[in-house]
C-alpha positions in Angstrom: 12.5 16.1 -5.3 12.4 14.1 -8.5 11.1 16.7 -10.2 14.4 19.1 -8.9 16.9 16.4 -9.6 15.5 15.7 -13.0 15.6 19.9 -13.5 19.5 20.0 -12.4 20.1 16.6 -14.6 18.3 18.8 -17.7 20.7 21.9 -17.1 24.0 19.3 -16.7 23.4 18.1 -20.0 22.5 21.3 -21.9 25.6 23.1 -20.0 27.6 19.8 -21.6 26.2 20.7 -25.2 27.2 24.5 -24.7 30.8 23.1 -23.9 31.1 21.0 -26.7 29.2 23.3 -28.9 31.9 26.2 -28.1 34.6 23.8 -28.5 33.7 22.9 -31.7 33.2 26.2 -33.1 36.8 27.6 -31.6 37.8 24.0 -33.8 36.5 25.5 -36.7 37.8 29.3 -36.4 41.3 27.8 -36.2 43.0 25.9 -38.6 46.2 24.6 -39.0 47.6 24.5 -42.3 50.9 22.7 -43.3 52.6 24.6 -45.7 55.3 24.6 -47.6 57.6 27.3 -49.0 56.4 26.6 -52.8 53.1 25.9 -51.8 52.9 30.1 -50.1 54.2 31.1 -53.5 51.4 29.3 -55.3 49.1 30.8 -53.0 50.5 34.4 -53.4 51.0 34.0 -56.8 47.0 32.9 -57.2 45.9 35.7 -54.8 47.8 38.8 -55.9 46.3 41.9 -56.6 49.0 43.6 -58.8 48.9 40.3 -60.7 45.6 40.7 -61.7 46.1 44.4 -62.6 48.9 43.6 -64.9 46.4 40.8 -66.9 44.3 43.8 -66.9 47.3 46.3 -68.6 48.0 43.0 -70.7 44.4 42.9 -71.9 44.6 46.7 -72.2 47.7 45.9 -74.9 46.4 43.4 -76.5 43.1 45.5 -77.4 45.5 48.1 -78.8 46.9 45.8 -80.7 43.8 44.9 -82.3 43.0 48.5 -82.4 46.3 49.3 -84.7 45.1 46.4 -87.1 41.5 47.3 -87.5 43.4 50.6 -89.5 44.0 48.3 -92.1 40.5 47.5 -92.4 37.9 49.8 -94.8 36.1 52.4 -93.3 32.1 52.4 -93.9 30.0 55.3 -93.4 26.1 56.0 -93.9 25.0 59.4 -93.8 21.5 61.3 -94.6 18.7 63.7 -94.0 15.0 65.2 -94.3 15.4 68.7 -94.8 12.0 71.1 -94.7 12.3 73.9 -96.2 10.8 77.7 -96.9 9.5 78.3 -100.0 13.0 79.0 -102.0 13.2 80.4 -105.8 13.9 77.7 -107.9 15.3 78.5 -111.2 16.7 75.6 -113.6 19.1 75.8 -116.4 18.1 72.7 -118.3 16.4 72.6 -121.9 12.8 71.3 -121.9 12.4 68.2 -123.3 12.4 69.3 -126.6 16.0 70.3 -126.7 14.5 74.0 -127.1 13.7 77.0 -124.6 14.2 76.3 -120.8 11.9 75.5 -119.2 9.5 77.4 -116.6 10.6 76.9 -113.4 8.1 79.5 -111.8 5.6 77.2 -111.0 8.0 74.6 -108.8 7.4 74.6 -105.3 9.6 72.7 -103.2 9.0 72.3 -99.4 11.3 69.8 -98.3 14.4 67.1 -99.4 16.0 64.0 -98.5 19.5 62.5 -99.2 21.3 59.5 -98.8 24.8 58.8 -98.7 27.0 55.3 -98.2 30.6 55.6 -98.5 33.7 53.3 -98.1 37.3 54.0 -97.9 40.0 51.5 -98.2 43.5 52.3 -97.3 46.0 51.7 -100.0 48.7 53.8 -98.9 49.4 55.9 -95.6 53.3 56.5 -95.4 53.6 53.1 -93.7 51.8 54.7 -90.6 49.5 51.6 -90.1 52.2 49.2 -90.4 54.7 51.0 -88.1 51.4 51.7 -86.0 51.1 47.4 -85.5 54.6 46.9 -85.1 55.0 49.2 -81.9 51.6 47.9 -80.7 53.0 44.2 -80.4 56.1 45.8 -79.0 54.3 47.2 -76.0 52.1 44.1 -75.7 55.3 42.1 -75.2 56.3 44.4 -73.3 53.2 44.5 -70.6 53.4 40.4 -70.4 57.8 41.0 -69.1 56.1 43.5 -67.1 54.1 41.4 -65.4 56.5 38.6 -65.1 58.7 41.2 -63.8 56.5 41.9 -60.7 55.3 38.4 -60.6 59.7 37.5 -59.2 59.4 40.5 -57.1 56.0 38.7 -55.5 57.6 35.5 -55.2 60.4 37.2 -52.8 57.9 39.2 -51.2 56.2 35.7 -50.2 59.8 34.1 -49.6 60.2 37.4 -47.0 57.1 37.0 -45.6 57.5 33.1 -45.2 61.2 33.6 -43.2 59.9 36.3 -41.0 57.4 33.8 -40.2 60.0 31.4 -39.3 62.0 33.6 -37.5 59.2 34.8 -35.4 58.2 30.8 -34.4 61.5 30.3 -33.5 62.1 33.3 -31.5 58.8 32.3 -29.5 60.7 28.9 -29.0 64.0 29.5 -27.7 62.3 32.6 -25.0 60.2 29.8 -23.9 62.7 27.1 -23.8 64.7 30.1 -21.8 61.9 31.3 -19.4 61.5 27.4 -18.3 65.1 28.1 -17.6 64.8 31.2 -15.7 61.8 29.6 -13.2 64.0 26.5 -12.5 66.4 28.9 -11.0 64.0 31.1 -9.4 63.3 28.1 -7.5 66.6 27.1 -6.8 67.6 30.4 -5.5 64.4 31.1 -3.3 65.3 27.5 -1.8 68.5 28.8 -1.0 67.1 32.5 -0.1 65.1 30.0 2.4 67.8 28.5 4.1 69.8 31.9 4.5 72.5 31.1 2.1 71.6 33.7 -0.6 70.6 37.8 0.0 67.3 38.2 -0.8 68.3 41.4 -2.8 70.1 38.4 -5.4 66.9 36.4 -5.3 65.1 39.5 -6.6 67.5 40.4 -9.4 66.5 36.4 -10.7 63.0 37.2 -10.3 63.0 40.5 -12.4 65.1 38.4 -15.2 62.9 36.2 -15.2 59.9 39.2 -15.6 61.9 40.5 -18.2 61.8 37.0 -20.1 58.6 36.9 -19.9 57.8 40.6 -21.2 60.2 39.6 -24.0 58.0 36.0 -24.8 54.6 38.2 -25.1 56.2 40.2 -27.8 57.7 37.3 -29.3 54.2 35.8 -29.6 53.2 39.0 -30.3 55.4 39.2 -33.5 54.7 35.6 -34.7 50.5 36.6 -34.7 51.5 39.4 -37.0 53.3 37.1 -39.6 50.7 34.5 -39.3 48.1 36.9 -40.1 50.2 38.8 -42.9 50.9 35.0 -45.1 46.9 34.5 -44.5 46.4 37.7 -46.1 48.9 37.7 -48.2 48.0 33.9 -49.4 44.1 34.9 -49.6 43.8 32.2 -46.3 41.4 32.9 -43.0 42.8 35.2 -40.9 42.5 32.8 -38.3 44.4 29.8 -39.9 47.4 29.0 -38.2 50.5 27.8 -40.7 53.2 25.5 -39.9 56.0 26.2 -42.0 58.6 23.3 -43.3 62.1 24.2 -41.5 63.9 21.7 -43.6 64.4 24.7 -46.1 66.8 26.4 -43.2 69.1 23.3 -43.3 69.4 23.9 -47.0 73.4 24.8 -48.2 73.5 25.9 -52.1 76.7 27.0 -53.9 76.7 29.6 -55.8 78.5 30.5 -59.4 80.5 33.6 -60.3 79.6 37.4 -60.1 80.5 37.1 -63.9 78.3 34.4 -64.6 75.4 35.7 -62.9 75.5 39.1 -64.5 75.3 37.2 -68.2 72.4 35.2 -66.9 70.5 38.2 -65.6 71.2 40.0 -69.6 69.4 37.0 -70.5 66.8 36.3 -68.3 65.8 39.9 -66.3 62.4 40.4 -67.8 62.5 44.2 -66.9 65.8 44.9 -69.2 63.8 42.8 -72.1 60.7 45.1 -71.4 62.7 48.3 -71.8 64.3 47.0 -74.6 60.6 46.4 -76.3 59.8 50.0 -75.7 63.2 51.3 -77.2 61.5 49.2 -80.3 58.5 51.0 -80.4 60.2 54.3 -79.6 62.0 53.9 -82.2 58.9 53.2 -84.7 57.0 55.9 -83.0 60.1 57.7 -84.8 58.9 55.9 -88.3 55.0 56.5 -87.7 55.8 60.6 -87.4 58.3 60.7 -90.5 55.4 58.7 -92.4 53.3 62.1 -92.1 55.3 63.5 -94.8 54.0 60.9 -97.2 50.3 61.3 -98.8 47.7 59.3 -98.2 45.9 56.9 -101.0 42.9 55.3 -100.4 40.3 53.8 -103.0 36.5 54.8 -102.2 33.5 53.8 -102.9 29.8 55.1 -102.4 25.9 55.5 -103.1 24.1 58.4 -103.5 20.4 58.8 -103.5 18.3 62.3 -103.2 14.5 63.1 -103.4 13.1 66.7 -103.8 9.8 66.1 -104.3 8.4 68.1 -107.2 11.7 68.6 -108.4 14.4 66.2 -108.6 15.2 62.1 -107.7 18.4 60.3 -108.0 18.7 56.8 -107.5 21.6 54.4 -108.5 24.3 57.0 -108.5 27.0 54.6 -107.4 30.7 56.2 -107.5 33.9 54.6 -106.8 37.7 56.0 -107.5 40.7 56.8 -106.0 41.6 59.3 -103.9 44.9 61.0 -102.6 45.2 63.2 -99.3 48.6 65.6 -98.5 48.6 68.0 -96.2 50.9 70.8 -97.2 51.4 72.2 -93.4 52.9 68.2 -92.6 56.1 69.9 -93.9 56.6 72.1 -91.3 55.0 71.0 -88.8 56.2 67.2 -89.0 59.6 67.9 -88.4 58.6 68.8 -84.3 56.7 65.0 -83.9 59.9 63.6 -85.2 61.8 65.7 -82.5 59.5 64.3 -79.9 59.8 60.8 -80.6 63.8 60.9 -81.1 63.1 62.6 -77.6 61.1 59.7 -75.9 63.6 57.1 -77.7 66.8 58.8 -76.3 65.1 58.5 -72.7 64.6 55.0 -73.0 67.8 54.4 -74.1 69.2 56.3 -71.2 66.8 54.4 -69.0 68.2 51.4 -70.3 71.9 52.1 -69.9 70.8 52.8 -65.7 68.8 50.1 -65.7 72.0 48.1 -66.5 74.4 49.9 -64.2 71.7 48.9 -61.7 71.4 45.4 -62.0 75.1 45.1 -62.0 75.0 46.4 -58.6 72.4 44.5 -57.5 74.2 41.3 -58.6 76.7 42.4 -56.2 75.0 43.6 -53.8 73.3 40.4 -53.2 75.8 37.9 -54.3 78.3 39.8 -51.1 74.9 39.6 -48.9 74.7 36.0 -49.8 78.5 35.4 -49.1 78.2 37.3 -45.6 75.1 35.2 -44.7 77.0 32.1 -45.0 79.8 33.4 -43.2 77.6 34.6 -40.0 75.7 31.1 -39.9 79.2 29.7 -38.9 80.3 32.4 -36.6 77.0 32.4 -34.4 77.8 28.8 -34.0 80.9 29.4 -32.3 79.3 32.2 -30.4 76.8 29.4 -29.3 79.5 27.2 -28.5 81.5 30.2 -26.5 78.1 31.7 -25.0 77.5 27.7 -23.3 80.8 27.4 -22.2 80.8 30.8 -20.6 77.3 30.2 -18.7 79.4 26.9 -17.4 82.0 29.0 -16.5 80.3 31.6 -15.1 77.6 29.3 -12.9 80.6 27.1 -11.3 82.2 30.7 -10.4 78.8 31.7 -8.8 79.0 28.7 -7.1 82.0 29.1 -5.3 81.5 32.8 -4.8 83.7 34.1 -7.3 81.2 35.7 -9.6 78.1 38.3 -8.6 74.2 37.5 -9.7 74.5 40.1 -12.2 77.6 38.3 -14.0 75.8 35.1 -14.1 72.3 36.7 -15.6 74.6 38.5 -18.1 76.1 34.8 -18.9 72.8 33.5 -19.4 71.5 36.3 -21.6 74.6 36.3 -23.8 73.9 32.7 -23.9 69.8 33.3 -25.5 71.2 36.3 -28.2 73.8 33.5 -29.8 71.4 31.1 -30.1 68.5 33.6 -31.4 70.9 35.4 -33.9 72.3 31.4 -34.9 68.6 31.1 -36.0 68.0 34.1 -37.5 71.1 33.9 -39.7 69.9 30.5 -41.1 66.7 31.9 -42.5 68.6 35.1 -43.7 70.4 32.9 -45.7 67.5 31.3 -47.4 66.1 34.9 -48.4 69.8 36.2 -49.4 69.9 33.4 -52.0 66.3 33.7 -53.2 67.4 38.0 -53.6 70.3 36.6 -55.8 68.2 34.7 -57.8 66.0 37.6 -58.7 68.6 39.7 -59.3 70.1 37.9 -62.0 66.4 37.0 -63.1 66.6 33.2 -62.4 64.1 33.3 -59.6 60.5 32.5 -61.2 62.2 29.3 -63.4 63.8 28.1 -59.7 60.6 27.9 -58.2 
């Protein structure tokens, strides 16, 4: 018997070490992380894949940048042989060493050679090609960094999206439930009264399958809200698991805004994708300079060593050379004239590019700054559809009441009464992301934040 009781004692306490154990571990898969609106930007921001491919393109200009400068520098080049050879006729035309007859070659035999050459070449003069070549490198350096400041805005909405939807799908989940606590109540009330043979039972069911229907309706709610939790943890490099708590104090937020006018100056000042087209009109347009240069020469002042050994015959040593030399190329007249064509080409593009680009963002402006406006404007006509949707339900109940009003009427009253108060808070978090769309569009949105 002791030896039974001790035995169920044993498997009591390691079932009790199981439960904590498990608890413990389902403590650590979850986490709940207060975060704040700046702080998911940060995170998004740090996590981003198309930000790290951008420092890649910027790396990318920066090396071609170096790579247009190191044209300036002198190029050095080391060449030579060992040649064996058959056994060729070798006839000289040099005097003999008495200034006299040549000498007999017949009896040279030569088998193989060697040669040596070092040369250097130092640009002097190119038609301005390596000059024009830096300036348009820097051009499209700068050019890459607006880039990626560019889609580093367009990130910080995406997170400002994501982190609203997030919102919106918490507060969804709470007003169902707050609803569907509702709906039970009166399923109670009216099967007390289905009880007592004051109500049809066919009205009793119609409450019940509201009440089904809330229910359906609170799954995909919760449904919904799962799916935005686990987008911001990927989005914001967190465990999928980790459960965020967003600040709702940003929804209470009320900022005015300045004039259409005034925006659209700002965003010519501060829209990092207009100042990155206007780089590569730049360098277009010394691309245009670098092809005319062709129809210059080229100078360059060279250098070398020579050394050569043909044994039995002939060894130089010390042959050092240096002088300057000029290169045209004759066919650069004709054939010039189509690279210049091209690059007046890719500049006129660009410019037409940029001329859209504007048109564009002048829409935009407008498009979000009416968005913004409308926003506003719904926030204070769901709370009079809140108001109206309550005093209905009032209505409507103290008609059922007194008989004056069917089941269906009243369930209609109540669902009229969840859309106001759902669409109420979803036009307060609409607002925040209307706002933030304004800001990018007039390129203000990254210096906010």
């Amino acid at each position: 018997m002791k030896y039974k009781k001790s035995k169920r004692v044993l498997q009591l306490f390691f079932t009790l070490l199981v439960l904590l154990g498990s608890q413990y571990l389902l403590a650590q898969d979850s986490t709940v992380m207060n975060l704040t609106l700046k702080d998911a930007i940060d995170l998004s921001i740090k996590n981003s894949k198309q930000l790290k491919n951008n420092k890649a393109k910027i790396d990318e200009a920066m090396a071609a940048v170096r790579e247009a400068k190191d044209q300036r520098l002198p190029d050095f080049k080391i060449s030579g042989s060992y040649l064996r050879l058959n056994n060729p006729n070798v006839n000289l035309k040099t005097k003999s060493s008495s200034g006299s007859a040549p000498a007999d070659s017949n009896n040279i035999k030569v088998s193989s050679a060697f040669y040596g050459i070092a040369n250097i070449t130092y640009p002097l003069y190119s038609g301005m090609r390596i000059q024009y070549g830096i300036e348009s490198a820097k051009y499209l350096e700068q050019a890459a960094e607006l880039d990626a400041d560019n889609n580093r805005e367009a990130l910080i909405l995406n997170a400002v999206n994501a982190y609203i939807n997030l919102y919106k799908a918490k507060a969804a989940v709470g007003l169902v439930k707050e609803n569907l606590e509702q709906s039970r109540q009166r399923d109670l009330d009216f099967s007390n009264l289905e009880k007592n043979g004051i109500l049809a039972r066919n009205d009793l069911l119609k409450v019940q399958l509201q009440t089904s229907t809330i229910e359906l309706s609170l799954y995909d709610a919760e449904s919904n809200w799962k799916l935005a939790n686990v987008n911001m943890d990927i989005m914001l490099g967190l465990p999928e698991k980790t459960t965020i708590v967003e600040d709702t104090t940003i929804i209470q937020e009320r900022t005015a805004v300045q004039s259409i006018d005034e925006y659209e100056k700002q965003a010519l000042e501060n829209r990092k994708d207009l100042k990155a087209l206007a780089l590569r009109q730049k360098a277009a347009g010394t691309g245009i300079k670098i092809a005319k240069g062709e129809y210059y020469p080229g100078i360059a002042l060279s250098g070398g060593y020579v050394a050569a050994d043909v044994p039995g015959l002939l060894t130089i040593t010390n042959a050092v050379n240096i002088g300057i030399g000029v290169q045209y190329s004759l066919s650069s007249l004709w054939k010039t004239k189509a690279k210049v064509a091209q690059a007046k080409a890719r500049e006129q593009q660009i410019v037409a590019d940029e001329e859209g680009l504007n048109d564009n963002m002048r829409y935009q402006i407008n498009e979000a700054y009416q968005g913004y406006l409308v926003s506003q404007k719904k926030i204070d006509v769901y709370e009079k559809a809140i108001d109206q949707a309550n005093e209905n339900y009032k209505i409507t109940k103290n008609k059922y009441d007194n008989s004056l009003v069917t089941t269906t009427e009243l369930l209609d009253a109540d669902v009229a009464q969840l859309q106001a108060k759902l669409n109420h808070a979803f036009a307060k978090a609409d607002v925040v992301v209307a706002y933030n769309k304004l800001l990018q569009a007039a390129g203000l949105l990254q210096s906010t934040k």
